[in-house]
N, C-alpha and C positions, 0 to 999 in steps of 0.2 A: 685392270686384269686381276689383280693379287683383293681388292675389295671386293670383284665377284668371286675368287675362290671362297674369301670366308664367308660370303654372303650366303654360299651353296651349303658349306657345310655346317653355318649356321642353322638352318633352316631344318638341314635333316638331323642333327641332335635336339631340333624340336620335341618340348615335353607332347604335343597334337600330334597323333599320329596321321601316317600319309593316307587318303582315299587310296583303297587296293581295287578297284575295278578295272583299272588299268594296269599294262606291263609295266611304263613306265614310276607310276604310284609304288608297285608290290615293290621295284627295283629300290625308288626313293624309302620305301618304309623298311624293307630288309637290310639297309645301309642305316638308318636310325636307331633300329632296334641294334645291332651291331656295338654301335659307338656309347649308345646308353648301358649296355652291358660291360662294356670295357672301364667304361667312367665307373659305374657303381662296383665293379670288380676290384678297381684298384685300389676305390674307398674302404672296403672289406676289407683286404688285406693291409691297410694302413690301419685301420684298426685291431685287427689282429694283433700287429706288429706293435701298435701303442699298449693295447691292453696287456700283452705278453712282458714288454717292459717295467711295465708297471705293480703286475701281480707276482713276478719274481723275488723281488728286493722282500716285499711286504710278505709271502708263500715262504721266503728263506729264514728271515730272519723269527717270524712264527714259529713255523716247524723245528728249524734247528735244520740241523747237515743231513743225520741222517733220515728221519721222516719223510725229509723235501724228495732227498736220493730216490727213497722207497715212491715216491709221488712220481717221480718224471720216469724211473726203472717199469712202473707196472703201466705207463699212457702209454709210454714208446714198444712195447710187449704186446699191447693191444691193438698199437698203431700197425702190426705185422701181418692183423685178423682182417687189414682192411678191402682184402679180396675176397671174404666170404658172401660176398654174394653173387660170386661164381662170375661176374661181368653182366649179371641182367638187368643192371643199371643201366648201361650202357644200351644194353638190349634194346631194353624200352625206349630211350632217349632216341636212337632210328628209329623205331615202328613208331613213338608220335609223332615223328616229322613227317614222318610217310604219308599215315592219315590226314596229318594238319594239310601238306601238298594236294592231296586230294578233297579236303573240304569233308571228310568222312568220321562222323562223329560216332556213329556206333561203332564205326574199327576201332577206332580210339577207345573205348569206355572197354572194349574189350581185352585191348590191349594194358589197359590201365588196370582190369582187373584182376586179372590172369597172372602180372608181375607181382602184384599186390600182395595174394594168395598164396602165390611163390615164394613169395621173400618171408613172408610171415613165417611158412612152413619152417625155413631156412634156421629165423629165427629162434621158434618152438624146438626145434631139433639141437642147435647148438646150443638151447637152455638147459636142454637136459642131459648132454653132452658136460656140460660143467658143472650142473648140480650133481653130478654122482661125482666128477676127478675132485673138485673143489677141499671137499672134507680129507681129504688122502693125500696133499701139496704141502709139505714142509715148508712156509712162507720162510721161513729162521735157515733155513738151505740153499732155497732159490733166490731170495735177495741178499744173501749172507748181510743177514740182521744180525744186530750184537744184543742190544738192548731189548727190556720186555715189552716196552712203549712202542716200538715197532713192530715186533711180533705182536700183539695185540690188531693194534691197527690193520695190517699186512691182508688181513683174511675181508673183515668187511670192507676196505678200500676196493677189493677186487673184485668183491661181489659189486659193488656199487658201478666201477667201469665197465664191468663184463653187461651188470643190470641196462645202462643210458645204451652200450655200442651194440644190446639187441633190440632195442628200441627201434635204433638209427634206421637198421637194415630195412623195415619197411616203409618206417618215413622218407626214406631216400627216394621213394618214387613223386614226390612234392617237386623236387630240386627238378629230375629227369624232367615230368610233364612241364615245368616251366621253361628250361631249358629247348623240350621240344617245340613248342610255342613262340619262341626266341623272347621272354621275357626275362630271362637268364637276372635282369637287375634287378627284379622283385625280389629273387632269391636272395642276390647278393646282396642288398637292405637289410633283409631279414637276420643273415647270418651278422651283419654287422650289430643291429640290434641285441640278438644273443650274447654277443661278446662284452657288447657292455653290460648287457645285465649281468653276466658272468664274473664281471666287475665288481660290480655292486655288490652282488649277493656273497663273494669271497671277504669281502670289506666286515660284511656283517655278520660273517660267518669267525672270522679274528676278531670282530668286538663280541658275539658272544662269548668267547675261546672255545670255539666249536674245537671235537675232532677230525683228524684228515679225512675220513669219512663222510662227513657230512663238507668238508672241505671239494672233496671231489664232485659230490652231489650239485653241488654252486656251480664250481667252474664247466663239468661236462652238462650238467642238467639243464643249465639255462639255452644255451645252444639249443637243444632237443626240444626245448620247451617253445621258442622262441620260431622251430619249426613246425610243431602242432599248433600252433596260431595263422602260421603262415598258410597250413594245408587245410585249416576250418573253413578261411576267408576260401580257399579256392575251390573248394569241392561244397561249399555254403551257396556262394556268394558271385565272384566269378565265372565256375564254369560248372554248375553243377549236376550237368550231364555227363562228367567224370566220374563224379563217385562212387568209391568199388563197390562192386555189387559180386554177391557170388553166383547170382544167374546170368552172371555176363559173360563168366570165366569158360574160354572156349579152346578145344584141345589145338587147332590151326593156332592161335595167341600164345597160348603156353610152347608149343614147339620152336615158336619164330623166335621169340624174347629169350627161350633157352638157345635157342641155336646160336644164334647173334650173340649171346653175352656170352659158351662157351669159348670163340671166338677172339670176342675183347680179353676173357680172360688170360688166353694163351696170348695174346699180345702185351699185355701188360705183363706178365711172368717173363716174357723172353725180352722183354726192353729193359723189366728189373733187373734181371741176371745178366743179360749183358752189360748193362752201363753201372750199376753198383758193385761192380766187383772190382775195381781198380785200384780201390785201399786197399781192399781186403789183398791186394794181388803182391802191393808196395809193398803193405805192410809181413806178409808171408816172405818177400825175397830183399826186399830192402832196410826191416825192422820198422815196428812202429814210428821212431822219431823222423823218420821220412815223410811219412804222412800226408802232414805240414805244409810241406814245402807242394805239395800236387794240391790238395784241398784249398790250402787258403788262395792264393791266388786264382782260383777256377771258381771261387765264389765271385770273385771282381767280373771276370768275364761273364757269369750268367746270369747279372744282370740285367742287362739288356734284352736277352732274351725272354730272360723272366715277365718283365715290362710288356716286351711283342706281346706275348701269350694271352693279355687282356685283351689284345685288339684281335686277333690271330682265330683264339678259342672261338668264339660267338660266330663265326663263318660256319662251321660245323652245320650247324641245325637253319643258317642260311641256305648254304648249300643245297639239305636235306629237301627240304621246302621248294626250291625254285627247280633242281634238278626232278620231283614227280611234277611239278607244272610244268615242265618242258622248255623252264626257263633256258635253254643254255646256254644261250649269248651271252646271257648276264653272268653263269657262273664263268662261263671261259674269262672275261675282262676282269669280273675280280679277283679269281684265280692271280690273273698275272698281274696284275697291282696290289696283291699280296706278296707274291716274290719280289717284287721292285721294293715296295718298304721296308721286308726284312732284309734282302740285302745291305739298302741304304744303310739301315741302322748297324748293323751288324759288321759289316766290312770298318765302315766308320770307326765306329768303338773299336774293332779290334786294330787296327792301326793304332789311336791313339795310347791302348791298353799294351799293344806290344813295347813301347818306348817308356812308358810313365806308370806301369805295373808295382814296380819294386818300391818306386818314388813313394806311389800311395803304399804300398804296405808298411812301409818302414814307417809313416807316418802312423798308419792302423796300431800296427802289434809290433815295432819295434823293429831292431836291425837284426833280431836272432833269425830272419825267414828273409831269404834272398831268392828269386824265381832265377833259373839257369836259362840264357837267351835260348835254345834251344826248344825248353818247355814253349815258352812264350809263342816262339814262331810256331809252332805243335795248335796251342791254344788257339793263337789268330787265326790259323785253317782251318781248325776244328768249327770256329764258330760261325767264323767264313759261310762254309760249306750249309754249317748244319740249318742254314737259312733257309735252308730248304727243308726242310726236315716240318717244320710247323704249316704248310701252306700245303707238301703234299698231303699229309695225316688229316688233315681238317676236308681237306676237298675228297679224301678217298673214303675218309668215314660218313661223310653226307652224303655219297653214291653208296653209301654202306657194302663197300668191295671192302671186307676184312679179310678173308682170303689168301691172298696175296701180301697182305702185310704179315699175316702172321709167318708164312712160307720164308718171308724175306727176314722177318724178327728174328726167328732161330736159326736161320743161316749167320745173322749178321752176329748176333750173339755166341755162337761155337766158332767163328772164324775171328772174333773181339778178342775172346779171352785166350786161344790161341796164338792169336799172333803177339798181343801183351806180355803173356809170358814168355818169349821168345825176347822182344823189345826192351823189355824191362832189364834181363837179365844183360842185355849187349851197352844198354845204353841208358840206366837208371830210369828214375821216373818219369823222365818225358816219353819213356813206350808208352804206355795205356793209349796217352794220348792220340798217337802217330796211330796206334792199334785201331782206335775208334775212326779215324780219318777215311784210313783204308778199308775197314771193314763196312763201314756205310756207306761207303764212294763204291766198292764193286757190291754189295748183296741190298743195297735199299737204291742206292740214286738211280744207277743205269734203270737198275728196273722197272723203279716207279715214272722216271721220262717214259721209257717205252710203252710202259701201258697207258699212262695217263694220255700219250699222243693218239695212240688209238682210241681212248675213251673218246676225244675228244672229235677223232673222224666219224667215230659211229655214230653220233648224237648230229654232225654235219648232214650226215647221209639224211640220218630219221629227219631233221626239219624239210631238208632239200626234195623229200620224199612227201611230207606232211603238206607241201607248197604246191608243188606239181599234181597234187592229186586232193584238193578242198573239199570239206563238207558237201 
């Protein structure tokens, strides 16, 4: 029995993709693509994670303290812009899984182009948005610079980031169209690729003693670069009934991708405000050196889920795909064999994590950060719970019911940071925690069981309906 399981899911991490003329096949090839996405996800971010190691020491010891400062002060500044494209990423990544479920390639190319169009606009608009502030920004203010070397620097570095991140906004629909596709691992290749060049060309960029300027150019441009190669090969070569075209751009396309990514966007704003604000909450009523004690340990726990998330994420556009083919059997079963693994995982580790937390920290950073048993058991429900949280998100955004999560976002979010404050002040920093427990258990869980049960009667009905009454 155990040589037939690996035998099965040998077969469907197969590089040979499944014959899709059957149910059977699409179910076998949507579980494939799934696992190959999750594998090359996590390769990405292991190299991220190496390259980042790496370019630090060798970025620090270059620049010096403050330069480097000025380097990581103006990405993380920019990192803030990374909702400017309103969620039509997003947008697009439903309407191609729409089309791809339906086998519909000129909805597709319209959808492809209409985003395209859009984002571009976005970006042409936010160029010139910063080319008039730009000249008029005290760089010597804003990053309280001391030295001339970084006032200097300070201005073209930021032309430079500002230059690659409106690049980004319309190359971003490369990532989406793969994504909707579920090739998701092309992507992640790619991006991995980038990074190391990013590598490379930082290396070369210190042996010539380049400036941070041309420093930034390296590290952000190869990435960027590394995605116009990506999107030549797919709108070349792959699939080149994609390629934007501006007589394809149709005003139905443009409303849907705008509607749907306004959407994502208030979802993503109302799960930022809610769940980033817990430092900020600490640190407002318990002083910064509190911190510490809530951050580093809540890094150990989300771990794991970190981990789920490559297996987790790539359902999405699963989903997407099988739910307009009217697969539903198939998503109901892996629906619930994605709660079964993140539970496993999750309950798992947080037991372990509740008893042997500190163990490992004190090993990490020392014995100045001790977690209070009471965080911990906070922690372990938290994560517990929140097992839920990635399997309903993935199966509600491939019925692209965003809707109701946003509705639920900003309740769960105004009743987070209320009751934190509240928690915090009675019983330190394991409130947030306790906050986030409760605020997700009554404004996101109940509600997402309740509807997703009926999603899942209606769709009963529709086959039970589709069977009793044949072609």
């Amino acid at each position: 029995m155990i040589l037939q399981f690996f035998e099965k899911y040998r077969n469907i991490l197969s590089l040979k993709p499944f014959e899709t003329t059957t149910p059977e096949g699409r179910a076998n090839e949507r579980y494939r693509r799934v696992g190959l996405s999750a594998i090359a996800s996590a390769f990405a971010k292991g190299v991220t994670m190496v390259t980042a190691l790496v370019s630090v020491p060798l970025t620090l010891g270059y620049l010096g303290a403050e330069r480097y400062g000025l380097w990581i002060a103006i990405s993380s500044t920019i990192a803030m812009l990374s909702f400017a494209d309103l969620g039509m990423g997003n947008g697009l990544l439903n309407m191609i899984t729409e089309a791809h479920g339906k086998d519909d390639r000129p909805l597709a190319k319209q959808y492809v182009s209409s985003a395209f169009f859009m984002l571009t606009g976005i970006a042409l608009l936010l160029g010139v948005l910063f080319a008039i502030l730009l000249p008029h920004i005290s760089w010597k203010w804003l990053f309280n610079i001391s030295t001339t070397a970084g006032v200097s620097a300070a201005g073209p570095s930021v032309a430079a980031f500002l230059g690659i991140f409106l690049v980004n906004i319309p190359l971003g629909i490369v990532q989406r169209i793969q994504k909707g596709y579920q090739e998701e691992y092309i992507s992640s290749l790619w991006q991995a690729a980038g990074n190391i060049i990013a590598l490379l060309c930082v290396l070369i960029a210190i042996w010539l003693k380049a400036e941070l300027p041309w420093l930034v150019l390296a590290m952000a441009g190869a990435p960027a670069f590394a995605t116009v190669i990506n999107g030549l090969i797919l709108f070349l070569f792959k699939r080149p009934w994609l390629l934007p075209s501006f007589r394809s751009v149709s005003l139905y396309a443009c409303q849907r991708v705008f509607r749907t990514g306004l959407l994502f966007f208030a979802l993503q704003v109302a799960i930022a405000v809610g769940y980033q604000s817990d430092n900020l909450l600490i640190s407002h009523f318990m002083g910064a050196s509190s911190v510490p004690e809530y951050s580093i340990p809540m890094k150990l726990f989300a771990q794991v889920p970190l981990l789920l998330s490559f297996v987790i994420g790539p359902l999405w556009q699963a989903y997407g795909e099988a739910i307009n083919r009217k697969d539903f059997e198939w998503v109901r079963k892996t629906f619930i064999r994605s709660i079964k693994l993140a539970l496993a995982a999750n309950v798992s580790t947080s037991i372990i994590l509740l008893f042997c937390t500190n163990f490992i920290i004190h090993l990490w950073v020392g014995p100045k950060i001790t977690a209070s048993f009471l965080f911990l058991i906070g922690m372990a429900l938290w994560t517990s719970i929140n097992s839920l949280s990635g399997p309903f998100a993935m199966l509600m955004n491939g019925a692209n019911v965003i809707g109701i999560q946003v509705v639920c976002a900003l309740s769960m979010a105004a009743a987070n940071i209320g009751i934190s404050i509240f928690l915090v002040q009675k019983i330190g920093y394991p409130g947030p925690v306790f906050g986030n427990v409760i605020s997700w258990t009554v404004f996101a869980m109940f509600p997402f069981i309740f509807y997703i049960r009926h999603m899942f009667a209606t769709w009963r009905t529709q086959t039970d309906t589709a069977i009793a009454t044949p072609d």
